[in-house]
C-alpha positions in Angstrom: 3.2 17.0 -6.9 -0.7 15.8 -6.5 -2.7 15.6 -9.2 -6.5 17.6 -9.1 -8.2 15.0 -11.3 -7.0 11.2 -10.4 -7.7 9.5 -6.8 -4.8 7.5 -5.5 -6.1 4.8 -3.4 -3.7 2.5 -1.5 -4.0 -0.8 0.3 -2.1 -1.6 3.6 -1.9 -4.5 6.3 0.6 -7.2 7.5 1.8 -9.7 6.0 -1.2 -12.5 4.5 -4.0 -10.2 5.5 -5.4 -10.2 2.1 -4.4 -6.8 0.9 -3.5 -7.9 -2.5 -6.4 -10.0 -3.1 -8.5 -7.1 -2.3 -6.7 -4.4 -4.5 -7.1 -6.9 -6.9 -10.7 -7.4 -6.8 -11.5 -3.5 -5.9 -9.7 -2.8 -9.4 -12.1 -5.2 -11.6 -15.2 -4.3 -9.7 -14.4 -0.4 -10.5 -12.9 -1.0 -14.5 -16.6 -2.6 -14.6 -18.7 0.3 -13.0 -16.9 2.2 -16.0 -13.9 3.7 -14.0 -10.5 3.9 -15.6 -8.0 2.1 -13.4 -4.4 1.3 -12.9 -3.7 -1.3 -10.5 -0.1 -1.5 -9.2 2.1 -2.5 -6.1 5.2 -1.5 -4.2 7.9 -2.3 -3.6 7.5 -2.3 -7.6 5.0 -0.6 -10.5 7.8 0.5 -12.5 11.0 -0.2 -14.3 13.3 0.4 -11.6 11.1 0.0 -8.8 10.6 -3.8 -9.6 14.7 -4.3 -9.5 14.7 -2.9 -6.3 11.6 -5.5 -5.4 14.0 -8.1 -5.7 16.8 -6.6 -3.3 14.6 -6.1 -0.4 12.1 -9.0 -0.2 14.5 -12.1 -1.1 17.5 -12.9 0.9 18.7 -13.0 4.6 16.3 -11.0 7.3 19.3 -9.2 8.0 20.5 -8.5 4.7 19.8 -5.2 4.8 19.6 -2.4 8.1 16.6 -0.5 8.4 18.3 2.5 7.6 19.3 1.5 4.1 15.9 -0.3 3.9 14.3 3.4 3.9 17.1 4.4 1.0 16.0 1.4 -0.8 12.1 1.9 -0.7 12.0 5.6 -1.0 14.5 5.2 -4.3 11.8 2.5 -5.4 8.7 4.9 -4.4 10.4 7.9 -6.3 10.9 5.8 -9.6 7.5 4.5 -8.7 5.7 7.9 -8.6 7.4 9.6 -11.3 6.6 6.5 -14.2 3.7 5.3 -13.4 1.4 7.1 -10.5 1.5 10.4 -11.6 1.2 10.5 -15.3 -1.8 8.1 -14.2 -3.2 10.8 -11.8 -2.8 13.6 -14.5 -4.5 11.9 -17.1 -7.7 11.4 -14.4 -7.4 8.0 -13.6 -8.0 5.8 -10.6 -4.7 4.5 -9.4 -4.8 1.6 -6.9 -1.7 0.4 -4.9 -0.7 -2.5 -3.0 1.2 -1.0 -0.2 2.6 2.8 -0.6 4.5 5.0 2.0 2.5 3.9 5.4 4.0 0.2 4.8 7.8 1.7 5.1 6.2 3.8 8.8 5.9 0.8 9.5 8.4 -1.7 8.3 11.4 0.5 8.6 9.8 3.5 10.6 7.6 1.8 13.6 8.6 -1.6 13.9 12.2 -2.2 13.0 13.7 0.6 15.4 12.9 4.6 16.1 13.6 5.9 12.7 10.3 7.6 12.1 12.1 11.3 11.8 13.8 9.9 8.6 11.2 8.2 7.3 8.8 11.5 7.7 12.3 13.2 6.3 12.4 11.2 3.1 9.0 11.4 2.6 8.7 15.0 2.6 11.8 15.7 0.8 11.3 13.0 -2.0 7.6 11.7 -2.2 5.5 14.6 -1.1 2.0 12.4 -1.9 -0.3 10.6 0.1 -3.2 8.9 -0.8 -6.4 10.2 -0.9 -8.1 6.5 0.1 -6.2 4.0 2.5 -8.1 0.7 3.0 -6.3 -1.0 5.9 -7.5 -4.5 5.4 -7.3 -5.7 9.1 -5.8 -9.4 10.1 -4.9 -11.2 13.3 -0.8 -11.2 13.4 -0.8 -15.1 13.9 -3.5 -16.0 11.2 -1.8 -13.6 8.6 1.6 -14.6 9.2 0.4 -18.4 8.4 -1.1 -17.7 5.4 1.8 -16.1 4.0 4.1 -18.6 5.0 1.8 -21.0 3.3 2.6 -19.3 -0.2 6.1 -20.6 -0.2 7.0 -18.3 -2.2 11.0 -16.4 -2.7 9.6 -12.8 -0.9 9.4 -14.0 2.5 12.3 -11.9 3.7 10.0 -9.8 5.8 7.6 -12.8 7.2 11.0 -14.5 8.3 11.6 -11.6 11.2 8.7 -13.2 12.9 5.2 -12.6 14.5 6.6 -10.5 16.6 7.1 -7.9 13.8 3.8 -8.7 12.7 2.0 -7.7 15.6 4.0 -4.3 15.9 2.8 -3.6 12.6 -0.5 -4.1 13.2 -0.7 -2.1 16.2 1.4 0.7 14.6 -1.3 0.5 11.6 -4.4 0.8 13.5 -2.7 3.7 15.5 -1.9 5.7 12.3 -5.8 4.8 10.7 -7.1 6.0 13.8 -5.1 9.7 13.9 -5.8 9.7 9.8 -9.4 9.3 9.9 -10.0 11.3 7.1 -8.5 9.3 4.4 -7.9 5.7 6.3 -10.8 2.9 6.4 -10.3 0.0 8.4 -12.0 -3.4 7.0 -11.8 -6.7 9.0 -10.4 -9.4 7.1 -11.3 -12.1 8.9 -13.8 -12.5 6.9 -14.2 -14.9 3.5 -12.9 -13.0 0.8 -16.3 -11.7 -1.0 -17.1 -10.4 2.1 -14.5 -8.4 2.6 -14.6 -7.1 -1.1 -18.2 -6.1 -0.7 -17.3 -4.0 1.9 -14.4 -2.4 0.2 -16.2 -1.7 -2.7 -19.3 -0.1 -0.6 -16.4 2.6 0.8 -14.5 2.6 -2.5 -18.4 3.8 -4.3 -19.1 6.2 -1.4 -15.9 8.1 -2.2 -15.8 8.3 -6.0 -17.7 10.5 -8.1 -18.9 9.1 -11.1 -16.5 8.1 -14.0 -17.0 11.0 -16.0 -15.8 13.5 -13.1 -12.8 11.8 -12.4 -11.4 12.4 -15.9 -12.9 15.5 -16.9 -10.5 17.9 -17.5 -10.1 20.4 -14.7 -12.0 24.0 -15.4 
C-alpha cells in the first residue's frame, strides 16, 4: 500500500506540545521552497474520518473503552488513508499529518492499558503504512497539558484523563523514537515557536530531494 514517489511525514507529541503549530508551519515553509504539499490531521482528513473526530475527542473521558477506541481510530485511519493520503502519495506529493498511527500506540496501545498486540494487529491487517518522517515535537507533560487546557476548546476529552496520561505518553513516545531511529526525529519544544520551526524545517530539507524528484514519475 506505500507509494514509491510521495513522502508521508507525520507529527506526534502530547497533548499542547505544539505539534500542530509546527505541521502547520513545516507545510508553508515547504509549498514555498516549491514542494507540493497536503497538510492534514487525524483523527480526521477525510469525509468519514472527521465524523469519527467528533465521537472520540468530545464527551465523557470514559465515553468510550480503549478497546473500541482502537475500532474507532483505525476505522478513521482506513477512511483516512484510502481518500486522502494515498492518492496524495501516488500523485508524488508531500503529505504532512498531525498525528498518524504512533498517537493510537500510545493513546489506546501504551498508556490506557496493555493492548499493544491489537493495536500492532489492526495496524497490520488494516493500515499497513508508516511514515517515512516522524517529527516528535518534544514537551514537558505539565507545561503541555496547560496550554491545552488553556484553548478551551470542545476536544478536550483526552486532556481530561489527566497529567498522568500525559507523562506515559511521553515516555512511551521517546521510547518508540529511540527504537525507530531511522525515520523518528525528536525536536524540543520548549522552545519559542520559530525556533522550533527552524529546526524542523533544517531535518524536513535534509531529507527531501528536490521538488522535481518527488513527483517525477517513477522509471
Amino acid at each position: 500500500m506505500s507509494s514509491p514517489r510521495g513522502i508521508f511525514i507525520t507529527f506526534e507529541g502530547i497533548d499542547g506540545s505544539g505539534k500542530s503549530t509546527q505541521a502547520r508551519r513545516l507545510a508553508e515553509a515547504l509549498r514555498e521552497a516549491g514542494h507540493e504539499v497536503v497538510l492534514t490531521r487525524e483523527p480526521g482528513g477525510s469525509e468519514g474520518a472527521e465524523q469519527i473526530r467528533a465521537l472520540v475527542l468530545e464527551g465523557d473521558p470514559d465515553r468510550w473503552s480503549p478497546e473500541t477506541e482502537i475500532l474507532l481510530f483505525t476505522a478513521a485511519r482506513r477512511d483516512h488513508l484510502e481518500k486522502r493520503i494515498l492518492p496524495a502519495l501516488d500523485a508524488g506529493r508531500i503529505v504532512i499529518s498531525d498525528r498518524f498511527a504512533d498517537s493510537t500506540r500510545m493513546y489506546q496501545g501504551l498508556s490506557r492499558g496493555n493492548l499493544q498486540a491489537q493495536v500492532d494487529g489492526l495496524h497490520a491487517m488494516m493500515i499497513g503504512v508508516e511514515p517515512d518522517v516522524t517529527f516528535l515535537i518534544d514537551m514537558d507533560p505539565g507545561t503541555g497539558l496547560a496550554r491545552a487546557k488553556g484553548r478551551q476548546g470542545t476536544e478536550e476529552r483526552f486532556e481530561d484523563f489527566g497529567e498522568g496520561l500525559q507523562r506515559q505518553m511521553r515516555d512511551g513516545f521517546l521510547t518508540l523514537a529511540a527504537a525507530h531511529p531511522e525515520r523518528f526525529i525528536v525536536i524540543d519544544g520548549a522552545r519559542p515557536m520559530d525556533a522550533v520551526a527552524t529546526d524542523v524545517l533544517a531535518a524536513a530539507l535534509d531529507r527531501l530531494p528536490a521538488p522535481a524528484e518527488i513527483s517525477a514519475p517513477a522509471g
